[in-house]
C-alpha positions as CSV (number, residue, x, y, z in Angstrom):
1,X,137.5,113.0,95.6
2,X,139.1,111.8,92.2
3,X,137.7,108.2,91.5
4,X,137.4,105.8,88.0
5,X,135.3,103.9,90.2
6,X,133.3,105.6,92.6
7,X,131.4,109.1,91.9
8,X,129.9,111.8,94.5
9,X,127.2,113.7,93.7
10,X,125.2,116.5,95.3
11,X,121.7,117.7,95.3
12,X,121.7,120.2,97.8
13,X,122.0,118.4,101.3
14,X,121.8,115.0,99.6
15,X,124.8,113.1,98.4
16,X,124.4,110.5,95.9
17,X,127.6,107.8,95.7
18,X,127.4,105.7,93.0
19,X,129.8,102.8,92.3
20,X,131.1,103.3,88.5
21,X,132.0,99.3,87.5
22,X,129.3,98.8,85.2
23,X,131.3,96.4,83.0
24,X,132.1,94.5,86.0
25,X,128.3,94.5,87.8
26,X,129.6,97.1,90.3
27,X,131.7,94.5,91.8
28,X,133.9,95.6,94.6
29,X,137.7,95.7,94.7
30,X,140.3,97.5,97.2
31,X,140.4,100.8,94.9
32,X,136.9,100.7,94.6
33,X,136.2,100.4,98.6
34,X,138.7,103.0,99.1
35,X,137.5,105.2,97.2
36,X,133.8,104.7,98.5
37,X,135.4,105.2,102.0
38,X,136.8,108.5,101.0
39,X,133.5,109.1,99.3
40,X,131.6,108.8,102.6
41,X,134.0,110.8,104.1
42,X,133.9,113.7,101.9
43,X,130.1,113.9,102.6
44,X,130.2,113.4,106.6
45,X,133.2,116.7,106.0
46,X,130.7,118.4,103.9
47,X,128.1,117.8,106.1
48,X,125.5,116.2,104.0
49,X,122.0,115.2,105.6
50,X,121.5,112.6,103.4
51,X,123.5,110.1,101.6
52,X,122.4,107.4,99.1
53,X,124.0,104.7,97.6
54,X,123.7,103.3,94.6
55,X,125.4,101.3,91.3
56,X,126.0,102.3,88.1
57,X,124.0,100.7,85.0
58,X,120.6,99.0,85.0
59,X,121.7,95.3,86.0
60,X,123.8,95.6,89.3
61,X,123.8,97.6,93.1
62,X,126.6,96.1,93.7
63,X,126.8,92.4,92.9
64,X,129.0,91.5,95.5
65,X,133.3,91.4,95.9
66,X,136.0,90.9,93.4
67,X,136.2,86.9,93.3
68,X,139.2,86.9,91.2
69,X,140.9,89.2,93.7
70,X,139.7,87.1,96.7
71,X,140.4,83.9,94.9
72,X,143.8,83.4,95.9
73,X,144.3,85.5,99.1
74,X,145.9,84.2,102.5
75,X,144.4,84.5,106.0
76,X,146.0,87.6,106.6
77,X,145.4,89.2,103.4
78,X,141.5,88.1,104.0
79,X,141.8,90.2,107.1
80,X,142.8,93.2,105.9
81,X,140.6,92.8,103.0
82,X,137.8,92.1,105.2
83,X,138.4,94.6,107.3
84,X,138.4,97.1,104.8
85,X,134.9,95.9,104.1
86,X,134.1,96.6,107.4
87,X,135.3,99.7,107.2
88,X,133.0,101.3,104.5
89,X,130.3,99.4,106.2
90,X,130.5,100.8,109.4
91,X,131.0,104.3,108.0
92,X,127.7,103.8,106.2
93,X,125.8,102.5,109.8
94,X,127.2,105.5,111.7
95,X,127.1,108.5,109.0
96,X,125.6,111.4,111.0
97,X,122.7,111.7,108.4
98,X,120.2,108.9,107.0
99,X,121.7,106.6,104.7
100,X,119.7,104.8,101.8
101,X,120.7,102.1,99.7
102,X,119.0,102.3,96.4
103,X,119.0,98.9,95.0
104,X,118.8,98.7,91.5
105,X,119.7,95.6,90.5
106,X,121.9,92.8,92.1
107,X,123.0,92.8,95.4
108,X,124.6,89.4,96.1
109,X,127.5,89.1,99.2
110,X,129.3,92.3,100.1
111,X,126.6,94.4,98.1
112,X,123.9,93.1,100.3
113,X,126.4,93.9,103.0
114,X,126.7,97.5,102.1
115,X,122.6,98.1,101.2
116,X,121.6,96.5,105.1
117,X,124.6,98.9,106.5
118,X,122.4,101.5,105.1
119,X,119.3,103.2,107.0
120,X,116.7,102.7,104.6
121,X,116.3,100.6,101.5
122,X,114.2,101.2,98.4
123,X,114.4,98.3,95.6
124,X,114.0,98.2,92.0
125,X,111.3,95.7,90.8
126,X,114.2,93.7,89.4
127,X,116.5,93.5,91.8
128,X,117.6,90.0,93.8
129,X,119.2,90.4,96.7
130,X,121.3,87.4,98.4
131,X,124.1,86.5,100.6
132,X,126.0,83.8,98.5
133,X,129.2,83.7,99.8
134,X,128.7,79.9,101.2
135,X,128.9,78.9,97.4
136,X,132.5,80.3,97.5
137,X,134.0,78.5,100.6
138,X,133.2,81.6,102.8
139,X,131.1,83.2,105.0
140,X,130.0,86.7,104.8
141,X,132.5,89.2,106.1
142,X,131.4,92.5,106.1
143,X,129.0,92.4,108.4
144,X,125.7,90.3,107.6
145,X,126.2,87.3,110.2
146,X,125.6,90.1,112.3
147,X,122.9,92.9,110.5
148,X,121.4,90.7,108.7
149,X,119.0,88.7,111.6
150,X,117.8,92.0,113.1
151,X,116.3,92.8,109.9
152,X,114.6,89.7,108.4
153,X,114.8,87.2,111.6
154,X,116.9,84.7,112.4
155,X,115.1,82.1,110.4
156,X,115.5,83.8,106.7
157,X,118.6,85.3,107.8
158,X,120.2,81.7,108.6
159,X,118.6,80.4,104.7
160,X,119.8,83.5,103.2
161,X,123.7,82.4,104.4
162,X,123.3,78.7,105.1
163,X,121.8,78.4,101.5
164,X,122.8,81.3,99.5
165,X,119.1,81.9,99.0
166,X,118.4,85.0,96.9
167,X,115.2,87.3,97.5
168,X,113.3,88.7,94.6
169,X,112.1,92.7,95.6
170,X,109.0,91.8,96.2
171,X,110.1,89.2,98.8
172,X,112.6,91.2,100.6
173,X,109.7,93.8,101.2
174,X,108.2,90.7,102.5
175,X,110.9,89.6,104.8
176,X,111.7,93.3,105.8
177,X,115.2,93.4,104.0
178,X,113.8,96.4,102.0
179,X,111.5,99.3,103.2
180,X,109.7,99.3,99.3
181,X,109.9,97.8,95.9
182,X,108.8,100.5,92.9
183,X,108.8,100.3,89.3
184,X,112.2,100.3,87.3
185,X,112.2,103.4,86.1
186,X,110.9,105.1,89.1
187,X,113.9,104.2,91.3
188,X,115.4,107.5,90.9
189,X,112.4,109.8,91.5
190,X,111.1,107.7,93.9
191,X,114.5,107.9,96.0
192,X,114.7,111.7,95.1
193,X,111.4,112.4,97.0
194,X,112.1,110.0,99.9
195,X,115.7,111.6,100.3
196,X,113.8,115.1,100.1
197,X,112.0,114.1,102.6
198,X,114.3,113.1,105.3
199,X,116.8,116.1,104.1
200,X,114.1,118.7,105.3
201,X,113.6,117.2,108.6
202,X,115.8,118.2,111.6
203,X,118.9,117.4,111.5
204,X,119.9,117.2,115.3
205,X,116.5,115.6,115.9
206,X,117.2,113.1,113.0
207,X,120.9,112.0,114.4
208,X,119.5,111.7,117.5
209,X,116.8,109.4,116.4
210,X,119.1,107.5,114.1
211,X,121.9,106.9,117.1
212,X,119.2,106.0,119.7
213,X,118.1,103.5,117.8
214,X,121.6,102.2,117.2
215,X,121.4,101.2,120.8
216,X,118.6,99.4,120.9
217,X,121.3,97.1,118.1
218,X,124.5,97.5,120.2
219,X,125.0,95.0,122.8
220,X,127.4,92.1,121.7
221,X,127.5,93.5,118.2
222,X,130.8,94.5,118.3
223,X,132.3,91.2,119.5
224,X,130.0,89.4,116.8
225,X,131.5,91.8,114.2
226,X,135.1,90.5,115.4
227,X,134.4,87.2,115.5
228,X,132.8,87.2,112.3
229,X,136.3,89.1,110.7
230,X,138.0,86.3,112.2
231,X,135.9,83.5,111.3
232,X,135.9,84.7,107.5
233,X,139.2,85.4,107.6
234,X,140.4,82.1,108.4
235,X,138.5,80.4,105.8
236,X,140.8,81.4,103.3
237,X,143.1,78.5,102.2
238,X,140.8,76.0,103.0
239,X,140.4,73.5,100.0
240,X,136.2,74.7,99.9
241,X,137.6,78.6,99.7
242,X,139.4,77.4,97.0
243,X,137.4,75.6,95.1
244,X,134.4,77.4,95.8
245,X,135.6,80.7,93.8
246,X,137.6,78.9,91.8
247,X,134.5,77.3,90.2
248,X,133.2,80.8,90.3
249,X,136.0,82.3,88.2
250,X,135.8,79.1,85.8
251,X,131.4,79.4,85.5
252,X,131.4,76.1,86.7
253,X,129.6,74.4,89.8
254,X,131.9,73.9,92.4
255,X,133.0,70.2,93.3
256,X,133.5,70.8,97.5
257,X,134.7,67.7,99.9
C-alpha cells in the first residue's frame, strides 16, 4: 500500500494504521478513506490478528471529515461520500481479528465513527470524543445513529448527536464509549501490551467470539445503517447544511433558520 496519508505498520501479528494528516488534525478526505480501506485490506490479505488504529501527532485521532470537501456537495455526492464512510467502517466492525481504536487526541464526527467501529477502545487522558455533526446541518453518517446507543445507551447517545456534546476520557470510560483512559505518554505501551495480548490468544476461538457477539448487535442494524445513509444524505443542500459548515470553514457560529 503506497499512501501520503495513511501508513501500515507491522509488529508481528499486529498491524498498526495510522492516519498521516497531522497538519490537518487527521481529518478525513476521499484519498485518505481510500487509502485506509486499502489499508484494512492489506492486513485482513496478510492475515493480521490484530489491527489498531490510530492518528498521527499528539492533538488529533481523527478529528472528524473534510468540512471544506463536504461543504458544498449535492445529495448524490453525500451518498457516495457517505457510503465510502461506511465502507471503512464496516470493514473495521467485521475485520477477522480484534480491532482497537487508540484514541489520542480528538475524535469529533466521522473519527468517533471510526474508533466505536472498532472492538476495543483505549483513550489518551486528553482526548475528547464527540459526535458534532448537528452543528454542521447534518447528522452522523457513518454509522453512529446506529453503534453509538449500544455502547453508551440511548440517553447519552441521543445528547451526544442531538447536542454535539463532547466527552472528556475520563467520561467516556464512564459512559462505556472507551474500555480505559491511561496517561499521555503511555498510549502506545499501554496499547502494545493490550494488542499482545489479544494477538497471542486463539485466533479461530477469537473470530468466533468476536462474530457471535456481532449477533447479539445484528437485527435491524442493517436497515438502520441504510436509513441513516439516506437520511444524511439528503441533508445536503438544505440551507442548515449549508450554513452550518459554512460557518465552520469561516470559524464563526453558525446563524441556522
Amino acid at each position: 500500500m503506497d499512501s501520503e496519508y495513511v501508513e501500515l505498520d507491522w509488529d508481528g501479528d499486529v498491524a498498526t494504521l495510522t492516519v498521516d494528516r497531522p497538519e490537518a488534525l487527521n481529518a478525513l478526505n476521499v484519498e485518505t478513506l481510500e487509502a485506509m480501506r486499502d489499508a484494512i485490506a492489506e492486513a485482513q490479505a496478510e492475515d493480521a490478528r490484530v489491527l489498531v488504529v490510530t492518528g498521527a501527532g499528539d492533538d488529533a485521532f481523527i478529528a472528524g471529515a473534510d468540512i471544506k470537501y463536504m461543504q458544498d456537495l449535492s445529495t448524490e455526492e453525500a451518498q457516495a461520500w457517505g457510503a465510502l464512510g461506511h465502507e471503512v467502517a464496516n470493514a473495521l466492525a467485521t475485520f477477522p481479528g480484534a480491532t482497537v481504536a487508540a484514541v489520542n487526541g480528538f475524535a469529533f464526527g466521522g473519527g468517533c465513527e471510526m474508533a466505536i467501529a472498532c472492538d476495543l477502545r483505549v483513550a489518551s487522558e486528553s482526548a475528547i470524543i464527540g459526535n458534532t455533526e448537528i452543528d454542521l446541518g447534518i447528522i452522523p453518517g457513518w454509522g453512529a445513529t446506529q453503534r453509538l446507543p449500544k455502547l453508551v445507551g440511548d440517553e447519552t447517545a441521543r445528547r451526544m448527536i442531538y447536542l454535539g456534546q463532547r466527552l472528556d476520557a475520563d467520561t467516556a470510560r464512564e459512559e462505556g464509549l472507551v474500555g480505559e483512559v491511561v496517561p499521555d505518554d503511555d498510549l502506545t505501551d499501554r496499547v502494545a501490551e493490550l494488542t499482545d495480548d489479544l494477538a497471542a490468544k486463539p485466533a479461530f476461538a477469537l473470530q468466533a467470539a468476536k462474530q457471535s457477539i456481532a449477533q447479539h448487535y445484528q437485527g435491524s442494524q442493517t436497515a438502520g445503517l441504510d436509513y441513516e445513509k439516506r437520511a444524511f444524505a439528503s441533508l445536503f443542500g438544505t440551507p442548515d447544511q449549508r450554513e452550518g459548515m459554512a460557518a465552520f470553514v469561516d470559524d464563526r457560529e453558525p446563524e441556522f433558520e
